[in-house]
N, CA, C and O of each residue as an XYZ file, in Angstrom:
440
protein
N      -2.110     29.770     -4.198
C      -2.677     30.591     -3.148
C      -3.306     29.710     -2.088
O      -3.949     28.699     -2.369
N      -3.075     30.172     -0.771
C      -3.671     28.967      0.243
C      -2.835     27.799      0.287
O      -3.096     26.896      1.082
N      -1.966     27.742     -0.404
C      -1.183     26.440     -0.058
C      -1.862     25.250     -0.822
O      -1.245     24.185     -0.819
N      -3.117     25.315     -1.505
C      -3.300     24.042     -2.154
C      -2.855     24.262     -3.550
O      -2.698     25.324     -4.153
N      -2.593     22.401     -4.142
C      -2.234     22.901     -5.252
C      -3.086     23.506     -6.413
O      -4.310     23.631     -6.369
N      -2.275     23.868     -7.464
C      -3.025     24.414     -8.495
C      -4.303     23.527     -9.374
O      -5.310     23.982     -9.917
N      -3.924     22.417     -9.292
C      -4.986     21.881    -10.437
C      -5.059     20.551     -9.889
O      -3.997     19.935     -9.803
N      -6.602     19.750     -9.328
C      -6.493     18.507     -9.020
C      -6.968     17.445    -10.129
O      -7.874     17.729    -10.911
N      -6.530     16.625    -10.145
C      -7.047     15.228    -11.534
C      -6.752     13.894    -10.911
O      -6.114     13.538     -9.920
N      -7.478     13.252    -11.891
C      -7.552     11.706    -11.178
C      -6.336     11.126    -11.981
O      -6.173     11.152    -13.200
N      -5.440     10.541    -10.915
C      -4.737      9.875    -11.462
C      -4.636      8.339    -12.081
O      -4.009      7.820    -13.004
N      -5.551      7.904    -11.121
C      -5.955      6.402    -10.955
C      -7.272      6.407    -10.024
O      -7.662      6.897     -8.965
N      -7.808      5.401    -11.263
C      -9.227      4.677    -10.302
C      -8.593      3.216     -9.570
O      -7.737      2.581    -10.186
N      -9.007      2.818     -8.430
C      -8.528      1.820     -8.417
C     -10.280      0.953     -8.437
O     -11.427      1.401     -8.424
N      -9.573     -0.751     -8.482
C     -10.764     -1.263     -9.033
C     -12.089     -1.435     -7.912
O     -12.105     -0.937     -6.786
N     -13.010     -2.138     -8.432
C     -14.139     -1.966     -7.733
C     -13.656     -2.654     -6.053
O     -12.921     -3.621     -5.854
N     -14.215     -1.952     -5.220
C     -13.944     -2.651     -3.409
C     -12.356     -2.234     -2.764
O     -11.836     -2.425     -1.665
N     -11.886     -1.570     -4.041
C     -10.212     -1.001     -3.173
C     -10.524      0.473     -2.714
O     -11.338      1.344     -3.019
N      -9.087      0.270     -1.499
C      -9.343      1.790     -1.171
C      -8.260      2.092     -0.892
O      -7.682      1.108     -0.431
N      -7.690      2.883     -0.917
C      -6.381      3.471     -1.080
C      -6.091      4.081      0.722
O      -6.696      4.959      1.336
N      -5.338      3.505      1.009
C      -4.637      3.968      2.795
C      -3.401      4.318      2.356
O      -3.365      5.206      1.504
N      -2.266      3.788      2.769
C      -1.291      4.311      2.516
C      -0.637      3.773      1.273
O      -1.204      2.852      0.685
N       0.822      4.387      0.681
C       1.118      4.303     -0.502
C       2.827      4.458     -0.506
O       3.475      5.047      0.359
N       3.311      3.850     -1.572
C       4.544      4.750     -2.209
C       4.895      3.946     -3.144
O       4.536      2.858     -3.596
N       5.874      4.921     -3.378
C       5.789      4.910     -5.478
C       7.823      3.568     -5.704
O       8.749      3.206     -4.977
N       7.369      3.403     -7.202
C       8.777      2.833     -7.577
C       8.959      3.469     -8.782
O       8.192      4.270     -9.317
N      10.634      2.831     -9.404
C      11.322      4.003    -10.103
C      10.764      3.983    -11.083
O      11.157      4.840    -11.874
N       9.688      3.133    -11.549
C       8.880      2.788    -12.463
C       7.747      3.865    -13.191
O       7.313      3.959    -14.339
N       7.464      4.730    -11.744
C       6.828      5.598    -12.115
C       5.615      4.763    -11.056
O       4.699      5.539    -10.784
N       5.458      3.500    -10.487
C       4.014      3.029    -10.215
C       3.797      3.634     -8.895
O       4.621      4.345     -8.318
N       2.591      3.295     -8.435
C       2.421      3.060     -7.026
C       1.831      1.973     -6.538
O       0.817      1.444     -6.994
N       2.657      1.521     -5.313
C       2.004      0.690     -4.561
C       0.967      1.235     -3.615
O       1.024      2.144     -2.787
N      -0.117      0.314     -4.024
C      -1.457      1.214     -2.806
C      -1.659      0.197     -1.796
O      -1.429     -0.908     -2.288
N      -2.035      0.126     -0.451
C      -2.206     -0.228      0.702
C      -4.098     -0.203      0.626
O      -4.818      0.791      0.715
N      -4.404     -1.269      0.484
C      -6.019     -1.217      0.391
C      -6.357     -2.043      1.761
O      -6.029     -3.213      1.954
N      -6.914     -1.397      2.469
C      -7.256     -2.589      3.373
C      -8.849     -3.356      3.682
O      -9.190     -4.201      4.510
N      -9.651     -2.578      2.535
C     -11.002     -3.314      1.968
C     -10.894     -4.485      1.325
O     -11.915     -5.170      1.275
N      -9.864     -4.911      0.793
C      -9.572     -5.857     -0.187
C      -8.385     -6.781      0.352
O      -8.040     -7.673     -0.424
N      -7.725     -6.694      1.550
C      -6.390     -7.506      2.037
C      -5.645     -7.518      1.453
O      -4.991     -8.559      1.505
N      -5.115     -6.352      0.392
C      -4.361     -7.047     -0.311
C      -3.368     -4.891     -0.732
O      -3.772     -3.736     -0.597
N      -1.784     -5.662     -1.326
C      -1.140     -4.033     -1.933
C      -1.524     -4.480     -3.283
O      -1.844     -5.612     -3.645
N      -1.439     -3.409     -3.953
C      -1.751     -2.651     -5.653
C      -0.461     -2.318     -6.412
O       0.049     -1.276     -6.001
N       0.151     -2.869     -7.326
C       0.743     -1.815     -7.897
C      -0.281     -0.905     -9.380
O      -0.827     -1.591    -10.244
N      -0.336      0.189     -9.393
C      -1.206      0.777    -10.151
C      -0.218      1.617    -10.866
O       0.698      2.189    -10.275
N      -0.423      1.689    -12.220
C      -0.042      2.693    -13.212
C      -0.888      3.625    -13.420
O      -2.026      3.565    -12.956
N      -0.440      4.669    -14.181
C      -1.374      5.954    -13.988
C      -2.547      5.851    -15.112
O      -2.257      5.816    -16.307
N      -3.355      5.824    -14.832
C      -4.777      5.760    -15.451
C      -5.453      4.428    -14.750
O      -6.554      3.986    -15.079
N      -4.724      3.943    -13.869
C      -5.485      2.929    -13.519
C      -5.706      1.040    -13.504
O      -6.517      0.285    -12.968
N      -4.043      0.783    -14.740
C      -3.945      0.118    -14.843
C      -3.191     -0.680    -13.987
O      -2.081     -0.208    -13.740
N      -3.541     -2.112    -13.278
C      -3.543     -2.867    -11.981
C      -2.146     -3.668    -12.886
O      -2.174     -4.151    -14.018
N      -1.424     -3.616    -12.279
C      -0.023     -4.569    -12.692
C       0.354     -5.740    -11.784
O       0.763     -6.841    -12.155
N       0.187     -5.399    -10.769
C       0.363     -6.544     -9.470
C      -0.410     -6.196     -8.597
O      -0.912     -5.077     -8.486
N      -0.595     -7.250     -7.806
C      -1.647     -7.491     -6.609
C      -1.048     -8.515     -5.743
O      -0.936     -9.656     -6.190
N      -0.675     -8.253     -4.628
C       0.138     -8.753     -3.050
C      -0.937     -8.772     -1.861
O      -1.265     -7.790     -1.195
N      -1.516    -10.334     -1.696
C      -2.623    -10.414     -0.751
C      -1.684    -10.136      0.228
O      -0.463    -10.280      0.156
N      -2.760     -9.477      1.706
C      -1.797    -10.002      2.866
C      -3.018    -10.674      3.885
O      -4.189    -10.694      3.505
N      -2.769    -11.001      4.685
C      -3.786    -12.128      5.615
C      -4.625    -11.334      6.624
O      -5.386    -11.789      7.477
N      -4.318     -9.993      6.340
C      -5.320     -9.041      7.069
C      -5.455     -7.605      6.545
O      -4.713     -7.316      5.607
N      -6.319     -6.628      7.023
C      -5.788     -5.625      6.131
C      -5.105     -4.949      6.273
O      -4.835     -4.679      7.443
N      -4.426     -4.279      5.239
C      -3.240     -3.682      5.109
C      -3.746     -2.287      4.687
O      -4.544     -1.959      3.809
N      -2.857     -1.379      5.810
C      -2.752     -0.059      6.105
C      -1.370      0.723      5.900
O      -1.225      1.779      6.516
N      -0.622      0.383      5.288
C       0.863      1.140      4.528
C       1.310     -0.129      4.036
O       0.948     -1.256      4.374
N       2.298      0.294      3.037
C       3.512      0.086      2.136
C       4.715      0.475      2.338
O       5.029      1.517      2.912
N       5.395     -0.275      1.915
C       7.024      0.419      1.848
C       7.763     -0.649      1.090
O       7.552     -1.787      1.508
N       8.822     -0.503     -0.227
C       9.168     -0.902     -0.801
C      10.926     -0.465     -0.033
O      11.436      0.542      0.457
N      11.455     -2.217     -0.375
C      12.789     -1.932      0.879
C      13.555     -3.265      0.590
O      13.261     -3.987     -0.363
N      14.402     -3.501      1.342
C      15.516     -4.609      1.286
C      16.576     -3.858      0.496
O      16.296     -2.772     -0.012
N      17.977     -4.485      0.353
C      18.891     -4.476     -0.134
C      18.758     -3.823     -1.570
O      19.285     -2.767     -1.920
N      18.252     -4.344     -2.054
C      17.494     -4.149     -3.920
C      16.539     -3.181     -3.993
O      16.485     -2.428     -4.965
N      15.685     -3.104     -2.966
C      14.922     -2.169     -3.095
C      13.374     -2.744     -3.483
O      12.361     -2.053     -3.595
N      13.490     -4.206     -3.653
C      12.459     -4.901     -4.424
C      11.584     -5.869     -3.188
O      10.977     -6.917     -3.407
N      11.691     -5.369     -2.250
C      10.940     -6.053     -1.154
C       9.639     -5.620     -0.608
O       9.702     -4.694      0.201
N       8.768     -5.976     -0.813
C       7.183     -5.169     -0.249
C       6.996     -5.615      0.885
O       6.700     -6.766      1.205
N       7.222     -4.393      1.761
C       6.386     -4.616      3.523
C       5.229     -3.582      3.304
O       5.039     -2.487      2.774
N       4.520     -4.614      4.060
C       3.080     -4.199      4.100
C       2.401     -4.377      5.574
O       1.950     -5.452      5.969
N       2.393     -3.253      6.276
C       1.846     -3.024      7.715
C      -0.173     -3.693      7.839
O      -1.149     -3.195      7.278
N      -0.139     -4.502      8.457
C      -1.548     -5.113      8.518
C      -1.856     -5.029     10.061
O      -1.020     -5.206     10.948
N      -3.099     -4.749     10.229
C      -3.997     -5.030     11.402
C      -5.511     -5.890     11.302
O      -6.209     -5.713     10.304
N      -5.876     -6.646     12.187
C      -7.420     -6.465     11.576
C      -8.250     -5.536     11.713
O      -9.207     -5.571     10.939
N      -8.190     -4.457     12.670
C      -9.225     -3.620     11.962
C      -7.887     -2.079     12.328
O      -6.744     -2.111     12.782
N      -8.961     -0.660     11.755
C      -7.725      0.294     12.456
C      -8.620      0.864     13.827
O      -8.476      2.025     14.212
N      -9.320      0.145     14.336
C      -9.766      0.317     15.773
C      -9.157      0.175     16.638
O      -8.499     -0.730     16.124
N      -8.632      0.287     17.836
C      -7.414     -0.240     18.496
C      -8.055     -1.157     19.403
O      -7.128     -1.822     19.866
N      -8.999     -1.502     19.843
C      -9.956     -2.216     20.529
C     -10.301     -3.344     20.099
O     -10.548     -4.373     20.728
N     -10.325     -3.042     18.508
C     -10.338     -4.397     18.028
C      -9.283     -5.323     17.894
O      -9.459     -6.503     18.195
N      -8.206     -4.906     17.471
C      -6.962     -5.078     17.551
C      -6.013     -5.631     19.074
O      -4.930     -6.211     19.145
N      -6.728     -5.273     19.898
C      -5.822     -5.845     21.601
C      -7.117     -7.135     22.023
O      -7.338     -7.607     23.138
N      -7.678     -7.395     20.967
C      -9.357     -8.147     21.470
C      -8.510     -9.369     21.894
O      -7.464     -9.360     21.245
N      -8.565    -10.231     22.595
C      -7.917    -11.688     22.836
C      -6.849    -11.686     23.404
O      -6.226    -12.746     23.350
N      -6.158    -10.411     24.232
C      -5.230    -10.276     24.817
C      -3.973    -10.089     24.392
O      -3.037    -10.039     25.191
N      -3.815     -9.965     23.075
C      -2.868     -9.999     22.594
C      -2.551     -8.640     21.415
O      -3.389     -8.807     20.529
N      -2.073     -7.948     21.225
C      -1.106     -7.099     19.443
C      -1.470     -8.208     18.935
O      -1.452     -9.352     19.389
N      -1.934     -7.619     17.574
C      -2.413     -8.814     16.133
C      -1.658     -8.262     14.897
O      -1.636     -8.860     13.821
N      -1.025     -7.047     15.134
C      -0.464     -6.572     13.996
C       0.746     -6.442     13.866
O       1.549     -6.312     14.791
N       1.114     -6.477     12.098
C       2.195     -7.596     11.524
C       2.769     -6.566     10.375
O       2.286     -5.736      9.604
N       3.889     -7.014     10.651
C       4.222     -6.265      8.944
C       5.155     -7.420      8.018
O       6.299     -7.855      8.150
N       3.880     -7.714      6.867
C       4.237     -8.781      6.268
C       5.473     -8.407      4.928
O       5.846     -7.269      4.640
N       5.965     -9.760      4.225
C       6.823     -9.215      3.316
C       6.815     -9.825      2.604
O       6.670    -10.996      2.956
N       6.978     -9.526      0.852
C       6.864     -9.722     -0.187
C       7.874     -9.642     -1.042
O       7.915     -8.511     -1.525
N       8.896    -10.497     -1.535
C       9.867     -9.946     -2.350
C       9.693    -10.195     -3.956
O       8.652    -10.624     -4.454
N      10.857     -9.865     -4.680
C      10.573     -9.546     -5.861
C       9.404     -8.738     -6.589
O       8.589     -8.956     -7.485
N       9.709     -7.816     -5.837
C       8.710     -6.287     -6.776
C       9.346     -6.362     -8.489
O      10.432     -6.856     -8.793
N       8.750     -5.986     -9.067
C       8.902     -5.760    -10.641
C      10.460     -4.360    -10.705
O      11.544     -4.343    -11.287
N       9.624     -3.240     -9.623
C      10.698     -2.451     -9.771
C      11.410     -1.923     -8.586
O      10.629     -2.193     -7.673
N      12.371     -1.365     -8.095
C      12.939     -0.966     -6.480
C      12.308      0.316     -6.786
O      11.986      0.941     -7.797
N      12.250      0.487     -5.303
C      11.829      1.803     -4.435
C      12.364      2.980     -5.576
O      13.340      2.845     -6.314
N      11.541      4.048     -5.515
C      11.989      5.241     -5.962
C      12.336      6.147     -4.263
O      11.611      6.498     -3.332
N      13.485      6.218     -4.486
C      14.629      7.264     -3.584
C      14.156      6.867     -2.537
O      13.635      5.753     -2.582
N      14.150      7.718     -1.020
C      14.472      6.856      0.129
C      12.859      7.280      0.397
O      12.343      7.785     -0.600
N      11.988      7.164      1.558
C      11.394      7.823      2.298
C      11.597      8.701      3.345
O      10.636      9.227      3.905
């Protein structure tokens, strides 16, 4: 009713100083989380358990699992999500970095 769903639960805590921005999942069942408190993607299993961790050199605000295989982590980074902060020095600062050999490929397309 209302369009929300029926029953909400925690799927995952992530650990202390992460924060979850953007995300997507592999055939694994995991998710990759986009933390950009911490510089770094997540892969998280459900209850919480941290399997991999992919610094990137600024923070990171989405995921996407991609390449040929499916086993490639791009990870969209800015330094901040201010846009002011971001054009500071005359220049775009934001990057979308890449990571290969994920454990598992992408689940289905986006």
């Amino acid at each position: 009713a209302g369009g929300a769903p029926p029953s909400r639960r925690v799927w995952a805590k992530l650990p202390w100083g992460a924060t979850a921005d953007g995300i997507c999942l592999d055939s694994a069942g995991g998710v990759w989380v986009a933390s950009p408190t911490t510089k770094e993607c997540l892969r998280v299993e459900e209850g919480g358990r941290v399997t991999h961790r992919v610094r990137t050199s600024q923070p990171c605000f989405a995921c996407a699992l991609g390449g040929g295989d499916g086993r490639t982590l791009y990870a969209c980074t800015a330094p901040s999500h201010h846009r002011e902060e971001c054009q500071r020095g005359g220049g775009r600062r934001g990057r979308i970095e890449r990571a290969r050999g994920a454990p598992h490929p992408r689940a289905g397309w986006p």
